[in-house]
Backbone as numpy.savetxt, mean C-alpha at the origin, in Angstrom:
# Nx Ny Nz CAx CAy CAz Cx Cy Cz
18.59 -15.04 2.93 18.18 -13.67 3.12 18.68 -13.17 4.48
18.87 -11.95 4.65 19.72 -11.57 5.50 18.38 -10.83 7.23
18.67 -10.78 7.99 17.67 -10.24 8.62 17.11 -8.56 8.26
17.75 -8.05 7.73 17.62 -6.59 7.04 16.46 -6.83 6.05
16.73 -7.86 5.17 15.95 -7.89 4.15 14.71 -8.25 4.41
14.21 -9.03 5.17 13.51 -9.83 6.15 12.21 -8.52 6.67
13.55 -7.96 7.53 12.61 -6.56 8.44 11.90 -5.96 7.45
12.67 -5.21 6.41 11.98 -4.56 5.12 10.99 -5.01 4.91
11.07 -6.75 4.49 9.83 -7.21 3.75 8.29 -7.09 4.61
9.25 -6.65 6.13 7.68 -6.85 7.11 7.07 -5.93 7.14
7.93 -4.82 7.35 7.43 -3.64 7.11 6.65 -2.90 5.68
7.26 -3.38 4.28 6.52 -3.06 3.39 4.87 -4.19 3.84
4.99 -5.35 4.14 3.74 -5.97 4.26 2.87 -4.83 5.52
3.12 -4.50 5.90 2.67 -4.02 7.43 1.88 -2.44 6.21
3.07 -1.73 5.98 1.98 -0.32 5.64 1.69 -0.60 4.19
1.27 -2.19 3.46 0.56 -1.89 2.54 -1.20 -2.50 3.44
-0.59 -2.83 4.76 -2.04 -3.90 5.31 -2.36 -2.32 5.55
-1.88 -1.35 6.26 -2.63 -0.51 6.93 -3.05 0.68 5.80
-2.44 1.10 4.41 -3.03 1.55 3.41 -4.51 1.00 3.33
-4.58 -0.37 3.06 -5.63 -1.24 2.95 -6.63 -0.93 3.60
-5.98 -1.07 5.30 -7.15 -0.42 6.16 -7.83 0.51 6.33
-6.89 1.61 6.01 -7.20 2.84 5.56 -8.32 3.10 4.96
-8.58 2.35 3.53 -9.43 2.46 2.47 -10.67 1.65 2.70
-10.58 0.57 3.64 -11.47 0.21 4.06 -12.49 0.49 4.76
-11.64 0.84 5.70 -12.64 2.23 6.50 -13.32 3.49 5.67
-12.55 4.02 4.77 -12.92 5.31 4.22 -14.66 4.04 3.80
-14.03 3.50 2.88 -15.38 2.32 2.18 -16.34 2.00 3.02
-15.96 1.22 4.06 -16.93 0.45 5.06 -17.08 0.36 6.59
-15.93 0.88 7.27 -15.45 1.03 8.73 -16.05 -0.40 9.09
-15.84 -0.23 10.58 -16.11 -1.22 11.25 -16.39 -0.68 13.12
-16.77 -1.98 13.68 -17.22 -1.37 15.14 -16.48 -1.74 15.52
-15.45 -3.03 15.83 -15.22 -3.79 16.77 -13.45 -4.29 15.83
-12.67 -4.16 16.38 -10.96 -4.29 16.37 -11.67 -5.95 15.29
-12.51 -6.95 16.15 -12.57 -8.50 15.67 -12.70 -8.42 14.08
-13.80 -7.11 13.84 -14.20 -7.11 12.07 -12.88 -6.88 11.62
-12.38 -5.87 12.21 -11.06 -5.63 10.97 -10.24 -6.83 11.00
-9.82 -7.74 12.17 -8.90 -8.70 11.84 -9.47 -10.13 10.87
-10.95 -10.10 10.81 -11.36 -10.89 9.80 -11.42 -10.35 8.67
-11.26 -8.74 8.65 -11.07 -8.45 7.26 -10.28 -8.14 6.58
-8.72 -8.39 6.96 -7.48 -8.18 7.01 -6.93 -8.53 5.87
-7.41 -9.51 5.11 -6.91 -10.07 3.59 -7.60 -9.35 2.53
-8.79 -8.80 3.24 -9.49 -8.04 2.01 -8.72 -6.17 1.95
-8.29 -6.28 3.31 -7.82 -4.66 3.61 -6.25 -5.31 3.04
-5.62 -6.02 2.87 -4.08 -6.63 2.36 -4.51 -6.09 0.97
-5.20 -6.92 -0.06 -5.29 -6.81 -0.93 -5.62 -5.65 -1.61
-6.97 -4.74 -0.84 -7.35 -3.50 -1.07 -6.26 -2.43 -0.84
-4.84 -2.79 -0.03 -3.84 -1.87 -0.46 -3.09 -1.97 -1.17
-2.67 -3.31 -1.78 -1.82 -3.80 -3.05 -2.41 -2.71 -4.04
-4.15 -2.76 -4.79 -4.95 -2.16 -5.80 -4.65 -1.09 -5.31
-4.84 -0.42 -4.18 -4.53 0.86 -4.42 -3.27 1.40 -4.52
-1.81 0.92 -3.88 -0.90 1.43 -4.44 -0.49 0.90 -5.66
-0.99 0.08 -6.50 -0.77 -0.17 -8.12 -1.05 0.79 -8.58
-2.94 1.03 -8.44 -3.43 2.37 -9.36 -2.53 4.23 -8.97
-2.23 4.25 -7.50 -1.39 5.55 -7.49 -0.22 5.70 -8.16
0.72 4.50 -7.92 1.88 4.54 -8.87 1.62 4.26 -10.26
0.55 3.54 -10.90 -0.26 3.67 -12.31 -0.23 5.43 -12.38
-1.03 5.92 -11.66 -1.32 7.25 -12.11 0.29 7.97 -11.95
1.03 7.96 -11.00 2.58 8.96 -11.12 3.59 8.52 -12.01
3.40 7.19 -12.95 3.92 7.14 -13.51 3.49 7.67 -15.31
1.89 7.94 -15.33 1.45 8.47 -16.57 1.61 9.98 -16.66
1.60 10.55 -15.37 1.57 12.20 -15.19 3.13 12.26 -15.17
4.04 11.36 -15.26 5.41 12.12 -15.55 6.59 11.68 -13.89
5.92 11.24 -12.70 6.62 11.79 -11.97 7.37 10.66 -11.80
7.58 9.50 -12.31 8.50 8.36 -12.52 9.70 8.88 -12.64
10.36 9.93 -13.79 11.06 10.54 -13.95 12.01 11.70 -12.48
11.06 11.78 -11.65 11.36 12.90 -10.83 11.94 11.87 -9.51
11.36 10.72 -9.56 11.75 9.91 -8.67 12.74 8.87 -8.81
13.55 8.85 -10.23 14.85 7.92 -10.42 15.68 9.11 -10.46
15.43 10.65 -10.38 16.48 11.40 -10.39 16.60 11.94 -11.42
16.03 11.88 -12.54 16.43 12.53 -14.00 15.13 13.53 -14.20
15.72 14.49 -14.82 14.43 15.21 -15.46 14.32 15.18 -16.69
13.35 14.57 -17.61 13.50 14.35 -19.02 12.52 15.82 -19.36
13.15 16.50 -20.41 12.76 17.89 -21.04 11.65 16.96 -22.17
């Protein structure tokens, strides 16, 4: 693997952790920087589920289509 591919992969890991966090907080917040880094696998995972179910939902409303470039009539 090349270092390009590498960076990518860190970066997609990085803003699906902070999606995660995102939602975590909206859910449960926290006081202290220590909670979130112990809760970091649950905020990982909680952004995987949520960008499944958004791209679940843009791909039933049609917009799959709008995003490979084609417009199907």
């Amino acid at each position: 693997m090349t270092l390009r591919a590498i960076s990518g992969l860190l970066v997609l890991n990085v803003f699906i952790l902070g999606v995660g966090a995102g939602v975590l907080w909206g859910i449960r917040g926290w006081r202290w920087w220590t909670e979130l880094v112990r809760l970091a696998g649950l905020a990982y995972l909680l952004g995987v589920a949520s960008l499944v179910v958004l791209f679940t939902v843009e791909l039933v409303v049609g917009a799959g289509a709008y995003i490979c470039g084609e417009e199907t009539a």
